[in-house]
N, C-alpha and C positions, 0 to 999 in steps of 0.2 A: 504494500500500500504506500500511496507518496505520502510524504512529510506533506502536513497542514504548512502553507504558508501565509508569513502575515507580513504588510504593509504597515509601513510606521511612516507617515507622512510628517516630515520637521519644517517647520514654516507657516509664514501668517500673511496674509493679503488678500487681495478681492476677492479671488476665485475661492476663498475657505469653505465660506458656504456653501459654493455649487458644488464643492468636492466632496463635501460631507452628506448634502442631497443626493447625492451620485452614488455616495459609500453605502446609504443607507435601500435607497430606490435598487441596487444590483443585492441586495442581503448580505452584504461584503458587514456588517457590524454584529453580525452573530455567527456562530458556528465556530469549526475547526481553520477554516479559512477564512483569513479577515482582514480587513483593514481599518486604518483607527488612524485622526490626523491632531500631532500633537502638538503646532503649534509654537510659537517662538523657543528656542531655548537658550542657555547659556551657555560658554564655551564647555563649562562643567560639566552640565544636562547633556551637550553633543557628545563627551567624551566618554557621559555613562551609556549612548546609543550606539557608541561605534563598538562599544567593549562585546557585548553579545549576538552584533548583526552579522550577518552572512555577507552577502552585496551591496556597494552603495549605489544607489542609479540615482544619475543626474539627468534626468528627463527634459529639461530646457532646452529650446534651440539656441539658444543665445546667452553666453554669461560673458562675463568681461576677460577673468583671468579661472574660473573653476576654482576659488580657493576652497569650496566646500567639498570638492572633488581630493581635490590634493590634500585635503587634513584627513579625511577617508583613505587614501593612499597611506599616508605616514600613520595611521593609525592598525594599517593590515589588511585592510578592506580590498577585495578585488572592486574596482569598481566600472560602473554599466554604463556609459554616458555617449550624448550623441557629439556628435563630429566638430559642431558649430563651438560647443560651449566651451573654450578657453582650455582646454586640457589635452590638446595630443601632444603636445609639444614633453608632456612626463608620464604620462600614459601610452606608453609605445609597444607592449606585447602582453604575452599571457600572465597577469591573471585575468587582465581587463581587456574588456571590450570596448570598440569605438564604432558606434553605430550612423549611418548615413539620414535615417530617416527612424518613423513610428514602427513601421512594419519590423526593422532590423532591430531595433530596441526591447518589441518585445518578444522576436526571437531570443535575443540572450539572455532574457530575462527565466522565458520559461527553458531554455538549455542550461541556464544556473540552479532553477527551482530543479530539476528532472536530474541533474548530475547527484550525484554520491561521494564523487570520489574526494580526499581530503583536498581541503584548500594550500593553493601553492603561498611562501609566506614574500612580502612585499619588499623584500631585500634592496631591489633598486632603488626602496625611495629611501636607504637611509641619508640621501645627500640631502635630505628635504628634514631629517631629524633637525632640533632645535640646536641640539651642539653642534651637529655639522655647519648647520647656517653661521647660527654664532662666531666660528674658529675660523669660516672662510671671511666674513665680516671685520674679523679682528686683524685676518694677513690682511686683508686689502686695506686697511687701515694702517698696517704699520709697516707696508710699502708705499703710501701717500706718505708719511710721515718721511720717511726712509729721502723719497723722494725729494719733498718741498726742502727737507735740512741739507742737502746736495746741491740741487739748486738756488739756492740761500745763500750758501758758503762762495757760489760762484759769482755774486752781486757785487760788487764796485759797492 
């Protein structure tokens, strides 16, 4: 028998309503299979969502830079997003998908629901880890520094 799957929808704006209309009108708010939208959270509340979730899918066509993609990445997450939204640039092979369209979206979705096998772990994003950032932040800083005391020294 498949695993019951459930939708955890995070976020808040127009469409809330119609989603929740939508969740309740398909009987997606009761049973083994469900969906439930939960609405603003905090980085803390995100980082209790990422701990026990499976996939993270970024269903926008359009986001700026994916940062809610990429905290899911550095979190473990495989994650399901479509092509437009700011993220191929670090989401570049397996565990994640990068989908063209609706149709391709939620094919991976239900070849993620339908899979078994264990999750691959997100090793590539440690350059997206907070230390990593940090320590590349801090050379590039104390070669500016390195820098401008060079060219300094070279002033009249």
């Amino acid at each position: 028998a498949k695993t019951p799957a459930l939708l955890r929808i995070v976020g808040d704006g127009p469409e809330r309503s119609a989603i929740e209309r939508d969740i309740r009108a398909l009987g997606l708010d009761q049973g083994s299979s469900r969906a439930e939208v939960l609405g603003w959270l905090s980085a803390e509340g995100l980082r209790d969502e990422y701990s026990p979730a499976d996939p993270f899918v970024l269903a926008s066509q359009r986001e700026s830079f994916g940062i809610a993609a990429l905290e899911a990445a550095v979190a473990g997450l495989p994650v399901i997003a479509m092509a437009d939204a700011g993220c191929r640039e670090f989401l570049d092979a397996e565990p994640h998908a990068i989908c063209r369209d609706d149709a391709q979206l939620s094919q991976a979705i239900a070849r993620f629901i339908d899979d078994s096998s264990p999750r691959p772990s997100s090793s590539a994003m440690e350059r997206y880890d907070w230390t990593s950032v940090l320590a590349a932040h801090e050379l590039a800083y104390e070669r500016a520094i390195a820098r401008s005391s060079v060219a300094g020294a070279a002033v009249p």
